[in-house]
C-alpha positions as CSV (number, residue, x, y, z in Angstrom):
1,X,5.2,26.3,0.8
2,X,2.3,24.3,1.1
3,X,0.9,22.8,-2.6
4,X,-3.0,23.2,-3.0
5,X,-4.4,20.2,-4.7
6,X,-5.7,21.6,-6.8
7,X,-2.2,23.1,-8.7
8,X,-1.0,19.6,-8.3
9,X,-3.9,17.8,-10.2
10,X,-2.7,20.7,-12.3
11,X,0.9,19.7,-12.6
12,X,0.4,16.0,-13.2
13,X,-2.3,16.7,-15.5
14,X,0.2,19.0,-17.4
15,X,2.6,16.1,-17.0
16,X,0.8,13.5,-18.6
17,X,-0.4,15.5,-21.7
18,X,3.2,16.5,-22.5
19,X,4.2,12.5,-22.2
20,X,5.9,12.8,-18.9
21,X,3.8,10.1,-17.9
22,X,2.0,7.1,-19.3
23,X,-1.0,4.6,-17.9
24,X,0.4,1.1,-17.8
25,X,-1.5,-1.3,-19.8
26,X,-4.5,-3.2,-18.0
27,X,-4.4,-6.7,-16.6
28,X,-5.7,-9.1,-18.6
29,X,-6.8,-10.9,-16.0
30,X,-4.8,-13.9,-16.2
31,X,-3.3,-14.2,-13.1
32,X,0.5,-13.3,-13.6
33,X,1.6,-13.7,-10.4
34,X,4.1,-11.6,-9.1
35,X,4.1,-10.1,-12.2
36,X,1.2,-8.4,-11.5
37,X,-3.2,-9.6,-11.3
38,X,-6.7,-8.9,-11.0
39,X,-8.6,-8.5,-8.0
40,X,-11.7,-11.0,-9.5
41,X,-13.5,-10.8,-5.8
42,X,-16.3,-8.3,-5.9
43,X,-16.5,-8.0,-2.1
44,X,-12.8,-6.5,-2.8
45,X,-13.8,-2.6,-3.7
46,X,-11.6,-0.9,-1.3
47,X,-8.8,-2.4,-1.3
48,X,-6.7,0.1,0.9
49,X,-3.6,-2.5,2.2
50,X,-2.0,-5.1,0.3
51,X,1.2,-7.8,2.1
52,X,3.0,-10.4,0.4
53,X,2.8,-13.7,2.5
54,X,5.5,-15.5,2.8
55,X,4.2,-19.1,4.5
56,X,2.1,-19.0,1.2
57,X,4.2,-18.3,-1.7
58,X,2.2,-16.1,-4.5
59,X,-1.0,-15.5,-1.6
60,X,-1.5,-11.7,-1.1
61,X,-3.2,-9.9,1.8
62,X,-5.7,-6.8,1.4
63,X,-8.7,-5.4,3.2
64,X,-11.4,-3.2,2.7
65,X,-11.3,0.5,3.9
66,X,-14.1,1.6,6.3
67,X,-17.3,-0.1,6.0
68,X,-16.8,-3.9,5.5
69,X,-15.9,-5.4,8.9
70,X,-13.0,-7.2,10.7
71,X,-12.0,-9.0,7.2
72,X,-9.0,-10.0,5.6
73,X,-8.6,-11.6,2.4
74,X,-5.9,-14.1,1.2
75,X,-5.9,-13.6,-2.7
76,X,-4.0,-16.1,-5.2
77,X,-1.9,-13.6,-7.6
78,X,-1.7,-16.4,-9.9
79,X,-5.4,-16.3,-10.6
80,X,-6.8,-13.4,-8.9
81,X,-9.5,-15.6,-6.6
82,X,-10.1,-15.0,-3.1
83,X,-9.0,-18.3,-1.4
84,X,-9.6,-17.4,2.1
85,X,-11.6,-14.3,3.9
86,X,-10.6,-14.4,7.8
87,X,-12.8,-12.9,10.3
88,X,-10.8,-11.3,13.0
89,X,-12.5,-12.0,16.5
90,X,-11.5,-9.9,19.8
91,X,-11.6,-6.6,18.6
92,X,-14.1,-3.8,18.5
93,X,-15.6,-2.4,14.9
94,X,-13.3,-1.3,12.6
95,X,-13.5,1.9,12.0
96,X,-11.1,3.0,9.3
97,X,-8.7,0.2,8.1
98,X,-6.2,1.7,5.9
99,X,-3.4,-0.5,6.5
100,X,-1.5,-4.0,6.5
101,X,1.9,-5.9,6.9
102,X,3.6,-8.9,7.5
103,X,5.9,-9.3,10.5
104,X,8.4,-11.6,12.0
105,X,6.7,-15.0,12.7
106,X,4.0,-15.0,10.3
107,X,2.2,-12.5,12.2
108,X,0.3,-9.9,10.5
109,X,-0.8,-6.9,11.5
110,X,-3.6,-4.5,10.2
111,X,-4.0,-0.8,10.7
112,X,-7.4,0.9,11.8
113,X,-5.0,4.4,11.8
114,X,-7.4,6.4,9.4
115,X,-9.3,9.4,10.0
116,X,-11.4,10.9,7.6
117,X,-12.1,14.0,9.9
118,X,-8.6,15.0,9.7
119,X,-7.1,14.1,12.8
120,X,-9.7,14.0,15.3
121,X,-9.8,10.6,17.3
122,X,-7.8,10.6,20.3
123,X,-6.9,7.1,19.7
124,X,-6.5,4.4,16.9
125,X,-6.0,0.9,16.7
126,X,-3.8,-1.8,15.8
127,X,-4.8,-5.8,15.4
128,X,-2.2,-8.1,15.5
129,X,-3.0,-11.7,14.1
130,X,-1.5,-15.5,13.0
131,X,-2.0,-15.9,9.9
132,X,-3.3,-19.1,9.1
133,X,-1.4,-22.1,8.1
134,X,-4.3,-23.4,5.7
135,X,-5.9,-21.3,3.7
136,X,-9.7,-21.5,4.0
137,X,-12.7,-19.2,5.5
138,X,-12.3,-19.0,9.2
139,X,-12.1,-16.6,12.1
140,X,-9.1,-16.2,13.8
141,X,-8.2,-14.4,17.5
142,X,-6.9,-11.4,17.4
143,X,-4.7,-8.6,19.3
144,X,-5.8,-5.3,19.8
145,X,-3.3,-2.1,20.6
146,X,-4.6,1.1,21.5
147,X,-2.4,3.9,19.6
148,X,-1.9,7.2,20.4
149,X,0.7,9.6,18.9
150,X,3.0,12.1,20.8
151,X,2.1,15.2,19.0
152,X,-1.5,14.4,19.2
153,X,-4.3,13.2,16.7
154,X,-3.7,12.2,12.8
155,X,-5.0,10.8,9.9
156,X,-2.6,8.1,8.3
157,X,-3.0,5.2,5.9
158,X,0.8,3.6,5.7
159,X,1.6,0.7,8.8
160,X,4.7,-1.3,8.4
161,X,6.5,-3.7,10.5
162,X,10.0,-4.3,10.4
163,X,11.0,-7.9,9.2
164,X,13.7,-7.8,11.5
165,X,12.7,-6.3,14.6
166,X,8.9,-6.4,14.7
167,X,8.8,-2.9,15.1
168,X,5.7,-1.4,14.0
169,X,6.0,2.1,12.4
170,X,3.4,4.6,10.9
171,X,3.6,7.3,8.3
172,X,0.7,10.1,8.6
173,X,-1.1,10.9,5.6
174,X,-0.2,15.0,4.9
175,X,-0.6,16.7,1.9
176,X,2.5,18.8,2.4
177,X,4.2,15.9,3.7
178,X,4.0,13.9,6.7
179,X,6.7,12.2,8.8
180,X,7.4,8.6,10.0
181,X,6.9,7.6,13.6
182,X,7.9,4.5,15.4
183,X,6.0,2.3,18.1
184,X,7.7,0.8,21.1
185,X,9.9,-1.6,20.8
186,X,7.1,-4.1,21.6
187,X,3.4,-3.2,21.3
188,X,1.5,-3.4,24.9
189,X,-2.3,-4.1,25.8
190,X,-2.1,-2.8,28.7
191,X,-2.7,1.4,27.9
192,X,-1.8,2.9,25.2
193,X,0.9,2.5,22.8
194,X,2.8,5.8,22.1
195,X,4.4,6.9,18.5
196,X,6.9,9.4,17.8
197,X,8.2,11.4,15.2
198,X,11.9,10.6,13.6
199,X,11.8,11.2,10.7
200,X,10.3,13.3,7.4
201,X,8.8,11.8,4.7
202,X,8.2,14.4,1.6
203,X,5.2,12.5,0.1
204,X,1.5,12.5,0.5
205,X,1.5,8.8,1.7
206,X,-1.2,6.2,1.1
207,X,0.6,3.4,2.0
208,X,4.2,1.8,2.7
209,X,5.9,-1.2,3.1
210,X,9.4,-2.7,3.9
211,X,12.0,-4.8,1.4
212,X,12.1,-8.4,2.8
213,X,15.9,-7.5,4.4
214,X,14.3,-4.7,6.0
215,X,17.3,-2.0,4.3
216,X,14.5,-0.6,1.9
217,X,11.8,1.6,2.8
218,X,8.9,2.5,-0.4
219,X,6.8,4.7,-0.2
220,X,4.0,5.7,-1.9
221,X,1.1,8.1,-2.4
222,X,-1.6,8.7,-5.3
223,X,0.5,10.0,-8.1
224,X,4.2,9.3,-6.8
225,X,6.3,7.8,-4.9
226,X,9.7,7.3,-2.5
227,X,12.2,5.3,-1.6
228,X,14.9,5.1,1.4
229,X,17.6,3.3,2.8
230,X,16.4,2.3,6.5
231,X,19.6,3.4,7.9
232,X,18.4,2.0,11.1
233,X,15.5,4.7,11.0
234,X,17.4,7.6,10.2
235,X,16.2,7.1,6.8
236,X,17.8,8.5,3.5
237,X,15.8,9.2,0.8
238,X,17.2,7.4,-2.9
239,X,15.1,8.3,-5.4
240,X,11.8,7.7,-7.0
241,X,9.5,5.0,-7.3
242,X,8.2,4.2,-10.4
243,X,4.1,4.1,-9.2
244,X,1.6,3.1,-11.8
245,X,-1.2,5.8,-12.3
246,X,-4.1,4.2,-10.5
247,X,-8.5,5.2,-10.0
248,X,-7.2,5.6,-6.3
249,X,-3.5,4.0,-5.8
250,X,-3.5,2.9,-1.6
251,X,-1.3,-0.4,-1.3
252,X,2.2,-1.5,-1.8
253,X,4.5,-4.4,-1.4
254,X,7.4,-6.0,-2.4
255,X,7.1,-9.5,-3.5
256,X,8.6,-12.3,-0.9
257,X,12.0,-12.3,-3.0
258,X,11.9,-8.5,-2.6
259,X,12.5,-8.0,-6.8
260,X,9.0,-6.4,-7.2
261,X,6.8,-3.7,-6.3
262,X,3.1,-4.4,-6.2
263,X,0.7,-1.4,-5.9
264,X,-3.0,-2.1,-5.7
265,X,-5.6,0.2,-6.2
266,X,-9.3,0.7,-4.8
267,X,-12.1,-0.6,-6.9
268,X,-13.8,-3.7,-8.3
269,X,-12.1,-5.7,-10.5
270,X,-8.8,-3.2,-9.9
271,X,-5.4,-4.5,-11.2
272,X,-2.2,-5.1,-9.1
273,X,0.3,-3.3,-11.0
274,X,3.9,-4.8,-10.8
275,X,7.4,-2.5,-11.1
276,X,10.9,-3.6,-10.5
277,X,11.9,-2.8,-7.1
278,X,14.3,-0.2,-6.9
279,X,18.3,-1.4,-7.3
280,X,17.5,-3.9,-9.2
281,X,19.6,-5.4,-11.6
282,X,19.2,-6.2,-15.4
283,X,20.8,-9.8,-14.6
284,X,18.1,-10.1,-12.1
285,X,14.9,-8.9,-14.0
286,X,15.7,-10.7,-17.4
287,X,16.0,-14.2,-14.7
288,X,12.4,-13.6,-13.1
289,X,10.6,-13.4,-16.4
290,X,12.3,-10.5,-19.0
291,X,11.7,-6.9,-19.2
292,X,8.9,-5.3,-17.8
293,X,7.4,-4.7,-21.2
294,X,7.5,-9.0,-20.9
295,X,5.8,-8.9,-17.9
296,X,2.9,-8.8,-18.8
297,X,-0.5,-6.6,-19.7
298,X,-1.1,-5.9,-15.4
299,X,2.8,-4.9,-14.8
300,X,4.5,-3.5,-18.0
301,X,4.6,-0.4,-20.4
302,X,6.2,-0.6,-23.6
303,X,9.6,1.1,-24.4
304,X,7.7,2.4,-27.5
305,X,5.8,5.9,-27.9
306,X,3.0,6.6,-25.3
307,X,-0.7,6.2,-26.8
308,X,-2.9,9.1,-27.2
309,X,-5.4,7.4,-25.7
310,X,-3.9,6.1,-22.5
311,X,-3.2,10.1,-22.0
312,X,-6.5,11.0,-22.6
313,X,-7.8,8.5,-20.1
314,X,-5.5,9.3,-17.3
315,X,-6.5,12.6,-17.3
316,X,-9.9,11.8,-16.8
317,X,-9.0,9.2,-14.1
318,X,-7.0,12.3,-12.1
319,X,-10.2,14.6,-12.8
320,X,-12.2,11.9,-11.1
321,X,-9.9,11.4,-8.2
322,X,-9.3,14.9,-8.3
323,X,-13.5,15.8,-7.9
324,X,-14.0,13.0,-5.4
325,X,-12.1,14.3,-3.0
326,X,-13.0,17.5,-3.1
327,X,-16.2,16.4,-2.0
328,X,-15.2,14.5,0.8
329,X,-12.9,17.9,2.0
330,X,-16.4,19.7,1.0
C-alpha cells in the first residue's frame, strides 16, 4: 500500500520523540577528513551528489542541483575548502543535476537524471569526464549521453558506476519505492542510451553509491536507508544503513578504503556526516581513528542518552523538509 508523506513525517516524527532516533552532533568545522567535514564554500548550497576521488586521497566531489551551471567542485575533507571548481565544456545546460560517481580510470561521471515535474522529459542526460590530475580551476571536455528508460519517463537522483565494469546504473526516485536499472554495457553517443529495470529497491532514493570492490550497494533516501550485496545485479538486500538525519540528506559515498559512509546534505555551510560502512569490523574501526563517538563532532553520536534538545530540533528540521516539499508537490 502506497505511504502518504504525510503518515511518514508522522512516523519518524513519532520515532524521534520516543528516542528511536537521535541528530548526530554538528561539525565543528575542523576538517576531519574522512571522518566527516564542513562544506566552508558558499557557492556549495545544493549539494545533491557527493564521490570519493581516489587519484586525490581525502578530495571529494559534489555539485549543485538545478540552477548553478556545468560545475563541479573538488573539496579538501581535511579542511572543508573548495580547491578546484571544473567547468565542464561540450554539453548543453544542465538542467537537473542530481547525481555523481567515480568510475574505472579516473573518469567521473555526473547525472542530469532529475525531473521535478515527475517524470515528464523524454530524455535525460549523462556527462562523462577526466578528472583532473592537478587540482586547480579549469574547464575540462566533456561527454554527453542521451538517456532514455524502457518503461518511459522518470524522476531519479541516484547514478552509480560500477568500479569494476564501468557500468552505469540508475535508481528512480519513488515514494513507494523505485527500482534499479542498468545502462548498456558501454554508453554510446550515437542515439540514445536505453535503461532497464532489474531490480527493486524499497526506498525513496536520493542518492547511491558503490563499495570500492564493487560487492556493496548503499542506498539512501531522506530519512533511511539500504544496503545490498551486488550479487552481480541481482541484488540482495542486508540490512540498514545507519543515515544521519539531515536539512535535506541527497549524497553518499564510501570513502576510497571503503570503511566509511559519507552523506552530505543540501545547504550552506552543511556537514558531511560520516558512519561506519556496513560489515565493518571493531578491529577495523578502532585502527582508522576509534569509535564513532571518537570520530569526531561531524561523524559521531555518543553511546550515552539522547538530548532533549537534539529531539526537539529534528523534529523541526522534518517539519521544514516535510512543508517544503509540499509546496513544490503544491
Amino acid at each position: 500500500m502506497r505511504r502518504s508523506f504525510a503518515a511518514a513525517l508522522a512516523t519518524l516524527a513519532a520515532a524521534l520523540l520516543t528516542g528511536a532516533c537521535a541528530l548526530p552532533a554538528a561539525a565543528d568545522g575542523t576538517g576531519t577528513g574522512d571522518q566527516g567535514f564542513t562544506f566552508k564554500d558558499s557557492r556549495i548550497g545544493e549539494s545533491s551528489g557527493l564521490a570519493a576521488s581516489r587519484q586525490h586521497p581525502g578530495i571529494y566531489w559534489t555539485h549543485n542541483d538545478s540552477g548553478d551551471g556545468p560545475y563541479i567542485y573538488a573539496v579538501d575533507s581535511r579542511t572543508g575548502r573548495t580547491v578546484a571548481r571544473i567547468t565542464l565544456r561540450g554539453i548543453g545546460a544542465p538542467r537537473d543535476v542530481e547525481a555523481i560517481s567515480m568510475g574505472p580510470d579516473n573518469q567521473i561521471y555526473l547525472g542530469d537524471i532529475g525531473d521535478n515535474l515527475g517524470g515528464k522529459w523524454p530524455y535525460v542526460w549523462i556527462y562523462r569526464l577526466p578528472e583532473p590530475k592537478a587540482l586547480k580551476d579549469e574547464t575540462v571536455t566533456a561527454t554527453q549521453y542521451v538517456v532514455k528508460y524502457a518503461n518511459g519517463p522518470r524522476d531519479a537522483e541516484s547514478l552509480i558506476v560500477h568500479p569494476r565494469t564501468g557500468r552505469v546504473y540508475i535508481v528512480d526516485k519513488k515514494e513507494d519505492g523505485g527500482h534499479l536499472y542498468e545502462g548498456p554495457a558501454t554508453l554510446s553517443t550515437s542515439g540514445a542510451n536505453i535503461f532497464r529495470t532489474i531490480a527493486a529497491v524499497d526506498l525513496w532514493a536520493t542518492d547511491a553509491a558503490f563499495s570500492p570492490d564493487g560487492r556493496q550497494l548503499a542506498v539512501r533516501g531522506y530519512f533511511g536507508g539500504i544496503y545490498y550485496d551486488w550479487n552481480g545485479g541481482r541484488i540482495k538486500r542486508e540490512g540498514q544503513l545507519d543515515v544521519p538525519l539531515q536539512g535535506q540528506g541527497e549524497g553518499v559515498t564510501y570513502s576510497v578504503d571503503g570503511t566509511r559512509l559519507l552523506y552530505s546534505s543540501e545547504g550552506v555551510g552543511s556537514a558531511v556526516v560520516a558512519k561506519d560502512a556496513p560489515g565493518r569490523s571493531a578491529a577495523s574501526s578502532s585502527s582508522a581513528g576509534g569509535s564513532s563517538a571518537a570520530a569526531g563532532g561531524a561523524g559521531g553520536v555518543g553511546g550515552g542518552g539522547y538530548k532533549v534538545g537534539a529531539v526537539v530540533v529534528a523534529v523541526v528540521a522534518v517539519a521544514f523538509f516535510g512543508l517544503r516539499w509540499l509546496r513544490r508537490r503544491g
